[in-house]
N, C-alpha and C positions, 0 to 999 in steps of 0.2 A: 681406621678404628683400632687397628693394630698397637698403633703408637701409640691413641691416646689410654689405650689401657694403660699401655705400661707406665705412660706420663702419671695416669690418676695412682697406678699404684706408689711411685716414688713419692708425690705428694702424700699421700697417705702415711706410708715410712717417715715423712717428714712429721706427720702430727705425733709421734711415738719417739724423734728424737734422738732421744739420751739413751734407748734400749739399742738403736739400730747402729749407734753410731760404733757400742761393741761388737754386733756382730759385722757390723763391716770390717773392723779392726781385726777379729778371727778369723775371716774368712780369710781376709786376704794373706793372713798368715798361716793359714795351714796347706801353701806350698813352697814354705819355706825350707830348704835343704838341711837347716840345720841340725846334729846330734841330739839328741833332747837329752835334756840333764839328767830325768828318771826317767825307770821304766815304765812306758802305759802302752794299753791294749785300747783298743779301738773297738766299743760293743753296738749293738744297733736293736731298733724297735723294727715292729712290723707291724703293717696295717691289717686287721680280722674282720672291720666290715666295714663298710662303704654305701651311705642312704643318700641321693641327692648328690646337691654338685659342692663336690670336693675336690680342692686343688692342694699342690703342696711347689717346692720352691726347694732348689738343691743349692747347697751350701756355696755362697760366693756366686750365686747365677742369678740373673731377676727374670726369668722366662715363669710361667707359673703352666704345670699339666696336672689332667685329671688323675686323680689317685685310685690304686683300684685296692684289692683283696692280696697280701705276699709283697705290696711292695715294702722295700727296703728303707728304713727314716734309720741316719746318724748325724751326728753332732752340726749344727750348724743348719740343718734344714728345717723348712718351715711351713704348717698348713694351717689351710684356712678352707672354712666351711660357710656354704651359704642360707640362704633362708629355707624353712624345714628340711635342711640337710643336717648330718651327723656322720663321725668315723671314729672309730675304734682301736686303737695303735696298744701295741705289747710289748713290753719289753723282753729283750731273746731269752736272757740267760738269767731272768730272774720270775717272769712270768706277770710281774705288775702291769696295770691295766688302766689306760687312761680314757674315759667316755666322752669326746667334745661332743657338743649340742651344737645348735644351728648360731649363726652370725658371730662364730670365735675365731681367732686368730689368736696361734702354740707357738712358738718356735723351742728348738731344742738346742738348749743351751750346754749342754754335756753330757756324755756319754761314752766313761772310759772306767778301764781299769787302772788302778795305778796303786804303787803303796801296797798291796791286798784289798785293796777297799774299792768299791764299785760305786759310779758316783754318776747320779744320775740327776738332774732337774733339767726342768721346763718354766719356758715362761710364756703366759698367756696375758694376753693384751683384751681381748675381749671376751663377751661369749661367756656360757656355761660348761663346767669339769666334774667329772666325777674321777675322784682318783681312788682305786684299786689296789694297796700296796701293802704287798708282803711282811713281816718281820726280816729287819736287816741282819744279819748273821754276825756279820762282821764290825768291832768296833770302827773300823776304818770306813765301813757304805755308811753312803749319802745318798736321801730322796727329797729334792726340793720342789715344790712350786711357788712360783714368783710372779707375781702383778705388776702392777704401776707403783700402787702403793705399800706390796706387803709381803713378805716371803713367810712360805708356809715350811715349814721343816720334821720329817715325823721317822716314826721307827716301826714303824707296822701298823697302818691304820686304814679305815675306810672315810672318805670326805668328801665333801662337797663346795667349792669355790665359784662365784659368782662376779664378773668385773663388768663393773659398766664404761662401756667403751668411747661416752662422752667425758666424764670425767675420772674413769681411773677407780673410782670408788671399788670396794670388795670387801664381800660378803664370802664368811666361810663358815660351813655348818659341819661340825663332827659329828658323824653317825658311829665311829668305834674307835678307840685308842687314842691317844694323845696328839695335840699338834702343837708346835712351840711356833707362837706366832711372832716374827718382827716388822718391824717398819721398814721400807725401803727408803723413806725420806727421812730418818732420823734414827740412827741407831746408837744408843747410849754406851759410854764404855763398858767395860767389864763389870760387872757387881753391878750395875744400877738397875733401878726398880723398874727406868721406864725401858728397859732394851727388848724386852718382850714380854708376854704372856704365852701361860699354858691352858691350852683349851679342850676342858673333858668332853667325852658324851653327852649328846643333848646342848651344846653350849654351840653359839655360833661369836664370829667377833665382827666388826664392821668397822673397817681401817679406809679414811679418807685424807684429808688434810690437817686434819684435826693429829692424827697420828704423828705427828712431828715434835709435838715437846712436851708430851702428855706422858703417863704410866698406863703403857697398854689393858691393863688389866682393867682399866675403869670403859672400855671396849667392848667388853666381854660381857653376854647373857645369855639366859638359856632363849633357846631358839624361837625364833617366830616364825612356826610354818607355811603362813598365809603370804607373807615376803617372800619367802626361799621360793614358794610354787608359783608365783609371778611373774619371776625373773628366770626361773629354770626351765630349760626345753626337754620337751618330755622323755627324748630318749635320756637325756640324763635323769631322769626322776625315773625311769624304767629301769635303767642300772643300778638306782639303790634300792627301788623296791626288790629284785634279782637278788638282790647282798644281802638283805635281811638276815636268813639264816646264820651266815659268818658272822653280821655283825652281832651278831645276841651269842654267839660263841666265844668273838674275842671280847667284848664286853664283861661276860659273865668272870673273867682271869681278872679283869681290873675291877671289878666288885669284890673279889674276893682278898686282893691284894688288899685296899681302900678298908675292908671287912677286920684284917690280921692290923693293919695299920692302928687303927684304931683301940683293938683290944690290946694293944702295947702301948694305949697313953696318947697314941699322936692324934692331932685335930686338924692336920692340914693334907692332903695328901702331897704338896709341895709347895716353895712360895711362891712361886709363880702362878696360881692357878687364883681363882674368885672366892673356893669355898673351903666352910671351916667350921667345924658342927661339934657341937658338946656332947651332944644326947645320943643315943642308938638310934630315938624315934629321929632326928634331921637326920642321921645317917641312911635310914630306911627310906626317905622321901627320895634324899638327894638319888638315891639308886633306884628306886621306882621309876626314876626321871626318864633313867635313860630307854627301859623302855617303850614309854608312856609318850615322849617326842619324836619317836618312829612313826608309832601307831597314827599317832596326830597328824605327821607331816601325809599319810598314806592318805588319809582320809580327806583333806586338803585337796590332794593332787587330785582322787578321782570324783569330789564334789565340781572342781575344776576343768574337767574333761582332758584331763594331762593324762591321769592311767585308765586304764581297761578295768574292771572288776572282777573279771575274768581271768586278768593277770595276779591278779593278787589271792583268786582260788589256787593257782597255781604253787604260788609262795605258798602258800598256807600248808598243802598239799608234803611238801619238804620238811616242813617244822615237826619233830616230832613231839613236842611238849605242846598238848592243846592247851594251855595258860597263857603259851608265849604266842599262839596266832594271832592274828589281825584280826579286829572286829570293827569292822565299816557301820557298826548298828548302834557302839553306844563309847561314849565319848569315856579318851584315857581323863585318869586322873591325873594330872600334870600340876605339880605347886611350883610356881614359879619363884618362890622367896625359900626353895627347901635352900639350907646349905650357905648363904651365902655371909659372907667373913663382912661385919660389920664396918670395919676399916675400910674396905673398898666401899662398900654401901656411900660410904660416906663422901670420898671422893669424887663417885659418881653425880652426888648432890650439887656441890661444889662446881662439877663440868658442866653440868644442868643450867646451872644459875647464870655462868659464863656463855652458855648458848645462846640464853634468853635475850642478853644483850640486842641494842637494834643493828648495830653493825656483822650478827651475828647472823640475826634473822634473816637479812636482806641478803645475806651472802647465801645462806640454804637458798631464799627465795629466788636466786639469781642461777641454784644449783638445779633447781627444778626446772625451769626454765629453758634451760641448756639442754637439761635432759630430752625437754620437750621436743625445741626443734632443732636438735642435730641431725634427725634425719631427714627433715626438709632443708635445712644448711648444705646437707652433700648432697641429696639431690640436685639444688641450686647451683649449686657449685661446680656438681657434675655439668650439667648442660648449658654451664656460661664456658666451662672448661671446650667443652663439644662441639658450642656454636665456634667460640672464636678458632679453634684448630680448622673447621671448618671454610671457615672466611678465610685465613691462610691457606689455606687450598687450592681456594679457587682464585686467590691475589698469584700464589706460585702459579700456577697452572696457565694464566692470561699473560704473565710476565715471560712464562716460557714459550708461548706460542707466539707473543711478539715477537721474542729475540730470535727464534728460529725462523717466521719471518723476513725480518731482514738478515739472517745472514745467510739466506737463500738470495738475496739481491746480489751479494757481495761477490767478491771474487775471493781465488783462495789468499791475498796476500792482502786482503784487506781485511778477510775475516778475521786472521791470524793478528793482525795488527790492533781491530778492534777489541779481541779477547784478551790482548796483554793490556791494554789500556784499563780495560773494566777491572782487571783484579789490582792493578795498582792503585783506582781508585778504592779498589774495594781497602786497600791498605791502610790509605791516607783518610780515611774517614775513620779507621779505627787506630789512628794515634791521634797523642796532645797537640798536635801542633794547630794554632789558633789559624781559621781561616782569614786572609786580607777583607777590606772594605770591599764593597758593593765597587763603588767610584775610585779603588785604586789608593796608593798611601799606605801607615802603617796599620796593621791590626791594632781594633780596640785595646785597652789596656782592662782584662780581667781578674778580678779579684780568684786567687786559688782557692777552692776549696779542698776538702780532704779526700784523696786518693783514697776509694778502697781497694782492696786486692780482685784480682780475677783470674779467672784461667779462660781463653781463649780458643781457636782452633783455626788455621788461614795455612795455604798453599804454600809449599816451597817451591820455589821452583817453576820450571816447566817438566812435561810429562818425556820421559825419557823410554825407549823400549817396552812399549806399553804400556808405563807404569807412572804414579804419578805419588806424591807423597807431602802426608799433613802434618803439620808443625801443631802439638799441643802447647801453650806457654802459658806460665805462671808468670803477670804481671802486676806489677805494683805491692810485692811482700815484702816485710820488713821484720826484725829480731825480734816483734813482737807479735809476730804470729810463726811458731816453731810448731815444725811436723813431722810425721813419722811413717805414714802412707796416704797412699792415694788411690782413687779407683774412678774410672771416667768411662762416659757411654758414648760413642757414637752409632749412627744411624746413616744407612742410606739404601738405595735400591739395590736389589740383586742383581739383576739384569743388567746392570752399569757397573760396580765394582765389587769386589774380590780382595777379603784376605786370604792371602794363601799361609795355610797353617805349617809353622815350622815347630822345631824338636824345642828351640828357644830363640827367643827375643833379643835382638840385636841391637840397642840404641846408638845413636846418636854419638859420636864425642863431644863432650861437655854436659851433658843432660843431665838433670837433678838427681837421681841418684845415678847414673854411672859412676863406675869407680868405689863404689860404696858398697859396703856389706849387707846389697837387698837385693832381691827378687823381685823381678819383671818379668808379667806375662798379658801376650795379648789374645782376646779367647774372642772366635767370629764365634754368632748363634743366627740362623738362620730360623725367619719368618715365612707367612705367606708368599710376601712380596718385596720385604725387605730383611737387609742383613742390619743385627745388631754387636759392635763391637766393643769386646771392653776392654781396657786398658788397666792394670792392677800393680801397683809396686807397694814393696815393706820393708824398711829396713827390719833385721833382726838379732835376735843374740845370741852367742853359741853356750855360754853358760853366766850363772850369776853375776860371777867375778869379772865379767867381759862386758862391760854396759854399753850400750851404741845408744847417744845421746843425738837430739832434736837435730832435724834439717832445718838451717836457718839461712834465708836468699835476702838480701839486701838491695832491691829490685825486681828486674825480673827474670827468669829463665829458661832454658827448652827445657819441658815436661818430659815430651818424647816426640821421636819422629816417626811416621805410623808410614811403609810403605801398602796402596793399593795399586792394584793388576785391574786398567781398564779391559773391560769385555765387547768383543763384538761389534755385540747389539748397543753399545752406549752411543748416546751423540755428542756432540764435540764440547760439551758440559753437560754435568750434573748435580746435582744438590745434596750438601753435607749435613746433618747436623749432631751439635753437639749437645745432647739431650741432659745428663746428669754429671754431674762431678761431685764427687766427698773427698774432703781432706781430712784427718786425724791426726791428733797426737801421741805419744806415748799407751796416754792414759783411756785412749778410746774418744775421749773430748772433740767436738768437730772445732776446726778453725775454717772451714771452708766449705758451704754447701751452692750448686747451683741446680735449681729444678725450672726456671726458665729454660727453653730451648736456643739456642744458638743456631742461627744457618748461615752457608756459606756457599756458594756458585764455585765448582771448580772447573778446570779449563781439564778436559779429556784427548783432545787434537790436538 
């Protein structure tokens, strides 16, 4: 069961891709020896509370443990929450405060000083966020959040983000301060109208695929609370009811700003934003809005049984202006059309009518659908994944109790004779060479088809002074697949082998990167009952001006050679496998994934 978590987790990894394939690419680079060209400090978050089952994942590791209250999150690590679970992470040195809801998946994409500027984002793949964040001080800090499809970027604000984890879609609701919204799938150049929107108080934006060649701004509306509390888990809708107070404090700075804007002539508060008002009276709406979509969203939530109302005596309790409390008894005034800049109106019209289309329709309708049964898909998938590991189990298990079997028949120089036989066969079934006739003659004459690449894993050797060692290879690459790291999982029993952990990694002479200017390291992590190994190399570069360009094999060649220390209690074989491989480029790009499992019988006597 062990395994197949971790099998289903790498599958999973696989459905997110294009995110992991960087942090693969960072991980493995952040033991790289090299100078770094500026100066940066290394900050870190902390976990403040912990509801259910929470797990998190340390940078460059794929073991996943429960997370408790003080543990330590930096750059590159990763958690994930599960069903009515929630956690609470802070950042050290700034005090921002990030709320994940149940069924999300964070990771943490940066988290350094550098320049003077403190630079902090996260990217969330599923699940419900409430973000918490300070006013940045310094021209130089950075606070991002980043989706599938959309990066949120702000300077002191309170928000709310929502990703649906079948297709990427997100939803973002501003409760205070500004968010500059862009697209992950399509970022315009400099000056252009569609490279993002700015999205005020009360305004929510909803970036999906549509987001790709559009002008964000036609995205953007004021909020729909009966959405946002459907999609949101309560303890995140707990943490904005909690905020109220702040957010009608820092709110009331940007009404005022918006208020002097105004009496100087201006009608926009920026161009990037939806709205654009002539009058006092749309100015007055548009500001009433924002607290009038609070109240609304509260009243939502606890029609919905998401908040307590007792919770919200609470809030109230705090507020010292009774004008600005919550009242669950009679409905804000909310105008939906205050403020809004005719221009976009009209755009929006435009995107409407291009929706309608049937090839449009049927793709929403294809969206909904999806939505539906993704979580009967992973279920399904779960327990086809389950059964068949399980059938391998018990094919492994019968095949070993033969072979041990007969080679209790044998004598000691027949066994030894039979075990070299079998792994030679085991060799010649994994090359090209085409088997002869049935009746003898030449081999058929087969038509080639196209080679793809692969990485392998099979026996060197025989077992020398206890110890035995495995050939990783890269076969069949060509100058058109160029890379730049790698990272590979093997598996096998405890009880039978053993890395013995050294200061560093010795390869091979001739190995793919020996000789090259990169780091190899092999890291055992110990299970139940099995050892997981991993194997990690990067080229890197010592400064700008020093560029260390693509690894390019023109066939195939030693990966690395991994020695293990038979133990004991092993018997005179046991079984390998090679569970995951990523290869990268440069650029983070995969040119080489394997999440099938590879096995391999090695010879321990």
């Amino acid at each position: 069961m062990e395994k197949a978590n971790r099998l289903k987790r790498k599958k999973r990894a696989a459905a997110f891709m294009w995110v992991m394939m960087f942090a693969l690419l960072f991980s493995m680079l952040s033991f790289v020896p090299a100078p770094p060209v500026q100066a940066k400090s290394v900050r870190a978050a902390v976990v403040v509370e912990v509801k259910g089952n929470v797990t998190y994942t340390k940078s460059g590791g794929s073991k996943s443990h429960r997370a408790y209250v003080n543990l330590s999150l930096n750059r590159g690590d990763a958690i994930s929450t599960g069903s009515s679970s929630s956690v609470v992470i802070r950042i050290v040195d700034r005090e921002d405060e990030l709320t994940i809801g149940s069924n999300a998946e964070v990771y943490i994409a940066d988290l350094l000083e550098e320049n003077g500027g403190k630079k902090s984002k996260v990217k969330a793949w599923a699940g419900s966020l409430w973000a918490k964040v300070k006013s940045l001080v310094s021209p130089e800090d950075e606070f991002e959040v980043e989706t599938p499809t959309a990066v949120m970027g702000v300077r002191g604000t309170q928000y709310m983000t929502l990703v649906d984890p079948v297709t990427g879609r997100t939803t973002m609701y501003v409760a205070a301060g500004i968010v500059e919204a862009t697209s992950t799938l399509s970022i315009g150049s400099e000056g252009h109208p569609s490279g993002s929107a700015a999205v005020y108080p009360a305004q929510q934006i909803d970036m999906d695929l549509r987001a790709q060649a559009e002008d964000l701004r036609i995205l953007v509306y004021y909020a729909e609370p009966k959405a946002i509390v459907e999609s949101a888990s309560p303890r995140v809708l707990e943490a904005f009811l909690t905020a109220i107070p702040e957010i009608q404090a820092e709110n009331e700075g940007i009404k005022n700003r918006m208020q002097e804007q105004f009496n100087q002539g201006i009608r926009q508060p920026d161009d990037r934003s939806i709205l654009r008002y002539l009058t006092q009276d749309e100015l007055d709406n548009v500001l009433r809005n924002f607290d009038a979509l609070v109240t609304e969203l509260v009243q939502e939530a606890v029609r919905a049984n998401k908040l307590d109302p007792r919770k919200v005596d609470e809030v109230n309790a705090r507020i010292t202006d009774p004008g600005k409390r919550i009242d669950l008894t009679q409905p804000p005034a909310v105008d939906r059309t205050a403020g809004l800049d005719p221009a976009i109106e009209r755009l929006k019209q435009v995107n409407r009518n291009t929706e309608a289309s049937p090839a449009r329709l049927e793709r929403l309708r294809m969206e909904q659908a999806m939505r539906k049964l993704g979580p009967y898909l992973a279920e399904l998938a779960g327990e086809r994944n389950r059964l068949a590991e399980e059938n391998r189990k018990t094919e492994d298990a019968a095949n070993q109790r033969a072979s041990e079997a007969l080679m209790n028949q044998l004598s000691d120089s027949e066994r030894r004779k039979f075990l070299e036989n079998r792994l030679k066969l085991g060799e010649q079934m994994n090359s090209n060479t085409p088997a002869p006739l049935a009746g003898g003659g030449e081999p058929a004459v087969q038509v080639p088809g196209p080679v793809k690449p692969a990485v392998t894993v099979k026996q060197h050797g025989s077992p020398v002074n206890g110890f035995i060692h495995l050939d990783l290879e890269m076969r069949h690459f060509t100058n058109k697949e160029p890379f730049y790291a790698v990272e590979a999982h093997l598996v096998y029993n405890q009880s039978e082998l053993n890395y013995r952990q050294t200061e560093k990694f010795t390869n091979a002479a001739g190995a793919v990167f020996k000789d090259r200017q990169a780091a190899e390291t092999l890291t055992q992590h110990k299970g139940e009952t099995q050892n997981e190994l991993i194997y990690a190399a990067s080229q890197y570069e010592t400064g700008p001006d020093q560029p260390v360009d693509h690894i390019r094999l023109n066939g195939s060649g030693l990966l690395a050679r991994i020695p293990l220390q038979v133990l004991d209690s092993a018997a005179n074989t046991a079984n390998v496998e090679l569970v995951y491989v990523k290869i990268v480029d440069k650029e983070g790009r995969t040119v080489y994934e394997l999440t099938s499992p590879q096995s391999i019988t090695v010879i321990t006597r």
